[in-house]
TORDREN-477265 format. One line per 3 residues: number of its first residue (from 1); their letters; for each residue x, y, z of C-alpha. Coordinates in nm, 4 decimals. Example, Ala and Ser with C-alpha at 12.3 -4.5 7.8 and 13.67 -1.06 7.14 Angstrom:
REM residues 2
1> AS> 1.2300,-0.4500,0.7800 ~ 1.3670,-0.1060,0.7140
REM end
This chain:
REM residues 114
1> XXX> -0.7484,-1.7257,0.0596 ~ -0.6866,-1.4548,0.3333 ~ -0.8977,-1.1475,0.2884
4> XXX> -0.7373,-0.8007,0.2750 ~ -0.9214,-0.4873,0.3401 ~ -0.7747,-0.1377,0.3170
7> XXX> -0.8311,0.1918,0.4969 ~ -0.6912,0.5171,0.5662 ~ -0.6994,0.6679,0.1802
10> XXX> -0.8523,1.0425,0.1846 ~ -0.8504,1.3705,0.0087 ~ -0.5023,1.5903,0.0456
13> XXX> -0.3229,1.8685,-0.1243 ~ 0.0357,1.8159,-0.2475 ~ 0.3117,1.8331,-0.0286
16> XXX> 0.0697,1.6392,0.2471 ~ 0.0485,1.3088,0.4150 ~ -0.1363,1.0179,0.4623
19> XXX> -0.0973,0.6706,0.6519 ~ -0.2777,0.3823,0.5144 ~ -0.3587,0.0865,0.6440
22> XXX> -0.3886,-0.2916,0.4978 ~ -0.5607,-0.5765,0.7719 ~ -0.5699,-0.9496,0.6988
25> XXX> -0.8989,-1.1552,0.7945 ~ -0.6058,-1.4021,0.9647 ~ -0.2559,-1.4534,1.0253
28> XXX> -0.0777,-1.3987,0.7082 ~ 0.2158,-1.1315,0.6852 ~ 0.4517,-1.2941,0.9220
31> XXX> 0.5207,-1.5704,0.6524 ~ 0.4806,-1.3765,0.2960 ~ 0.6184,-1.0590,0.1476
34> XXX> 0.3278,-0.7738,0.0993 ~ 0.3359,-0.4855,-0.0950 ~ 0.0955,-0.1998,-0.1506
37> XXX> -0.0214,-0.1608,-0.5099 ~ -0.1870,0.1237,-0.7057 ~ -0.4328,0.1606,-0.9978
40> XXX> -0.5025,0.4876,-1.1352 ~ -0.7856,0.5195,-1.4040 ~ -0.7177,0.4200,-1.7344
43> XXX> -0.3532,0.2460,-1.5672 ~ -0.2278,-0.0654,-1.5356 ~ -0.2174,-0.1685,-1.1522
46> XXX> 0.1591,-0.1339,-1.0395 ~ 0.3590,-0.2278,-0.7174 ~ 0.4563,0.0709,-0.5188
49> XXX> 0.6141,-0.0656,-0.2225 ~ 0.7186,-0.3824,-0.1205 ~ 0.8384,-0.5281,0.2341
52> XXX> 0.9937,-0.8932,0.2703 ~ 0.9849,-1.1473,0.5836 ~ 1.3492,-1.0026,0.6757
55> XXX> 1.1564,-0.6771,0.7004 ~ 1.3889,-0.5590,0.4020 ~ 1.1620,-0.2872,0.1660
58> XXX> 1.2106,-0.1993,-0.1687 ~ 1.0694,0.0812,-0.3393 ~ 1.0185,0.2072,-0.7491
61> XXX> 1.1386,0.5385,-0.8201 ~ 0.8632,0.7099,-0.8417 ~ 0.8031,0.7282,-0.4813
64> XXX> 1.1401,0.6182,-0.3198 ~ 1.2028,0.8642,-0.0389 ~ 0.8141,0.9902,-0.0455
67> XXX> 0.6442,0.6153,0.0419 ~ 0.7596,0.3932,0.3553 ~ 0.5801,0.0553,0.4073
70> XXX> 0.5965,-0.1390,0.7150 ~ 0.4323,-0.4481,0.8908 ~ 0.3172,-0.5455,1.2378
73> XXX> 0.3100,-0.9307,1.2421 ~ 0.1618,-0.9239,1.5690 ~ -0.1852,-0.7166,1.4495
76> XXX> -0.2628,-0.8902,1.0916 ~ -0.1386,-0.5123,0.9615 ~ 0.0608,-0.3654,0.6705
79> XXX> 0.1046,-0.0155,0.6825 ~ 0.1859,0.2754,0.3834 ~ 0.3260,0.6361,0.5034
82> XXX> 0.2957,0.8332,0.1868 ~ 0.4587,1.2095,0.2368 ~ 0.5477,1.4641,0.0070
85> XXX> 0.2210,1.3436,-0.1832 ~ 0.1460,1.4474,-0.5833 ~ -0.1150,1.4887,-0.7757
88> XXX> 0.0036,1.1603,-1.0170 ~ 0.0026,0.9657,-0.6782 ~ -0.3592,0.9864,-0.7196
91> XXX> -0.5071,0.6402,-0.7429 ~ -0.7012,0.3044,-0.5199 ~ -0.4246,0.1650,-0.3602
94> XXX> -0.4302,-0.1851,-0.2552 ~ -0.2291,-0.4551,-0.0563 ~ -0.1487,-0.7854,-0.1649
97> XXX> 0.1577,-1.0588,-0.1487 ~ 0.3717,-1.0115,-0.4615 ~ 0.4912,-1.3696,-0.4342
100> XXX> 0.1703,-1.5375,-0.2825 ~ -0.1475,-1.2969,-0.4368 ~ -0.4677,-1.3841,-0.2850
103> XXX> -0.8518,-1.2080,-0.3888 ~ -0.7766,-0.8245,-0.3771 ~ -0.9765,-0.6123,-0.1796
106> XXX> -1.1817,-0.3162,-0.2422 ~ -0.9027,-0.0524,-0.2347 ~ -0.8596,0.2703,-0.0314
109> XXX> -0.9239,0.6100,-0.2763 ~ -0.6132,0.8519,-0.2701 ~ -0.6869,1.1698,-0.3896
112> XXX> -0.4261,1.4546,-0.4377 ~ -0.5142,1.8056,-0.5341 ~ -0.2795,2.0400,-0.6806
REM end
């Protein structure tokens, strides 16, 4: 199986920004859909964003219009802008392929304070 790790997770106040960042150990996202997930303690892991080979995205309410996800083929690299960030946002996020899941990585911590 490919091997994901993730970066870019952090410590912000609401209302802030981050950019996170999701690299494959080889070439992977230019065949598969990949999402970024979240797990927040004591929480089920759940799909926050979502972006298809057609480079089509889909997004759950809860961040639609705050989250954008995007992919560069060329670099291995999925990629989470997260604005307008809450406290409940506050959870590892992860990458993965909704339709062909390999091992999950270690996570990147996202931390939101009031």
């Amino acid at each position: 199986q490919v091997q994901f790790v993730e970066s870019g997770g952090g410590l912000v106040q609401a209302g802030g920004s981050l950019r996170l960042s999701c690299t494959a150990s080889r070439s992977f996202f230019g065949l598969f859909a990949m999402g970024w997930y979240r797990q927040a303690p004591g929480k089920e892991r759940e799909l926050v964003a979502k972006v298809n080979r057609d480079f089509s995205t889909s997004y759950p309410d809860s961040v639609k219009g705050r989250f954008t996800i995007s992919r560069d083929n060329g670099k291995n690299t999925v990629y989470l802008q997260m604005n307008s960030l809450k406290p409940e946002d506050t959870a590892v996020y992860y990458c993965n392929s909704p339709n062909r899941e390999q091992n999950w990585g270690q996570g990147t911590q996202v931390t939101v304070s009031p």
